[in-house]
C-alpha positions in Angstrom: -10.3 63.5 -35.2 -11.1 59.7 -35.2 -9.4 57.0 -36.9 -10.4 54.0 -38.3 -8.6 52.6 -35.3 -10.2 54.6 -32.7 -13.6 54.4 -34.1 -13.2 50.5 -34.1 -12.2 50.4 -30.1 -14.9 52.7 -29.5 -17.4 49.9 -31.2 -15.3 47.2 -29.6 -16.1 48.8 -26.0 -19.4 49.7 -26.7 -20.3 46.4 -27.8 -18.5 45.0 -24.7 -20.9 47.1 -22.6 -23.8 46.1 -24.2 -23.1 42.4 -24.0 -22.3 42.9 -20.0 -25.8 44.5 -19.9 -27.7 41.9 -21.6 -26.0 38.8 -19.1 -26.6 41.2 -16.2 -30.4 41.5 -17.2 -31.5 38.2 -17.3 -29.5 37.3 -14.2 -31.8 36.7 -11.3 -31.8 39.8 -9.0 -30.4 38.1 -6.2 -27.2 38.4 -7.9 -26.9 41.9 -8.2 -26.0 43.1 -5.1 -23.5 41.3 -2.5 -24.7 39.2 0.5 -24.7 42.6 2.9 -27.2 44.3 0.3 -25.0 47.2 -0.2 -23.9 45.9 -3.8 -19.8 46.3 -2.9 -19.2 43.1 -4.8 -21.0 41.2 -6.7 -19.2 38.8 -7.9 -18.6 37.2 -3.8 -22.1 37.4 -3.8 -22.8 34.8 -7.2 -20.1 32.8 -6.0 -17.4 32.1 -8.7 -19.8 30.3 -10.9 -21.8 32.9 -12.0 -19.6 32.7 -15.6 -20.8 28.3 -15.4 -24.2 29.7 -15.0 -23.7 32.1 -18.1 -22.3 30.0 -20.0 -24.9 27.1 -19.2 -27.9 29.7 -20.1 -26.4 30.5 -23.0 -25.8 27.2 -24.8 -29.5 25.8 -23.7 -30.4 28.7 -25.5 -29.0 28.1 -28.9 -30.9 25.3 -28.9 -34.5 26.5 -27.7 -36.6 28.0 -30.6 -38.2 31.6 -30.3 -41.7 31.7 -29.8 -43.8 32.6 -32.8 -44.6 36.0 -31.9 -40.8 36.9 -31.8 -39.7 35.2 -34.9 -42.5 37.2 -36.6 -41.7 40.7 -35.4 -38.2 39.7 -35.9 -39.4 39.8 -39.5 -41.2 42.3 -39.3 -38.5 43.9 -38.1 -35.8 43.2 -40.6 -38.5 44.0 -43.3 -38.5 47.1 -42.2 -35.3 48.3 -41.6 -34.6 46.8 -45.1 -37.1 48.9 -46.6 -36.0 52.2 -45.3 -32.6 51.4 -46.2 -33.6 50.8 -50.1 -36.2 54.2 -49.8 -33.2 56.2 -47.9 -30.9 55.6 -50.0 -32.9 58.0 -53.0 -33.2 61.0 -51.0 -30.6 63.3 -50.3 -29.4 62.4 -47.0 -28.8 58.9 -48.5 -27.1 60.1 -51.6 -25.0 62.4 -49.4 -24.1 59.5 -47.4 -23.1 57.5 -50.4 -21.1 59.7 -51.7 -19.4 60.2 -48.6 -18.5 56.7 -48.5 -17.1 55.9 -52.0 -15.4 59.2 -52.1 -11.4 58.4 -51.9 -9.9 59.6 -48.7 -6.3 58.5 -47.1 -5.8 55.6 -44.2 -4.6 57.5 -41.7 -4.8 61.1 -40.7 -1.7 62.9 -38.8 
């Protein structure tokens, strides 16, 4: 059985994952496999600086706006998500899940 503890390294990792997957994808190709194009290491392949080149991608992008068409969908998006949360949470599996979560239950399980 999971604990609040377990459930929240689980997330930590998954999250980790996910934020390794999104720098890997908009690296340019050339960095994903090592100079002999078998892929054993990567990282001799970028150089050390592929963190600087990271790092430098990521702050010119805090500061460069989302085209239109994203911030809309974004929107949409959220709008969206919003609504089936309000609507979900009148029908049954949404009630169930409410009650679930204000029920009283202990910290930790042994």
């Amino acid at each position: 059985m999971f604990n609040d503890d377990d459930f929240m390294s689980v997330r930590r990792r998954l999250l980790r994952s996910a934020g390794a997957l999104a720098a890997l994808s908009i690296m340019p190709a050339r960095f994903a496999f090592a100079a002999d194009g078998r892929g054993n290491d990567a990282a001799s392949a970028a150089g050390d600086d592929i963190t600087g080149q990271l790092a430098r991608y990521m702050v010119a992008a805090r500061s460069t706006p989302l085209p239109d068409g994203v911030t809309l969908a974004c929107k949409h998006r959220i709008l969206d998500t919003s609504g089936a949360m309000v609507s979900g949470s009148r029908m049954r599996p949404g009630m169930m899940a409410t009650r679930y979560v204000r029920e009283p239950r202990p910290l930790f399980t042994v």
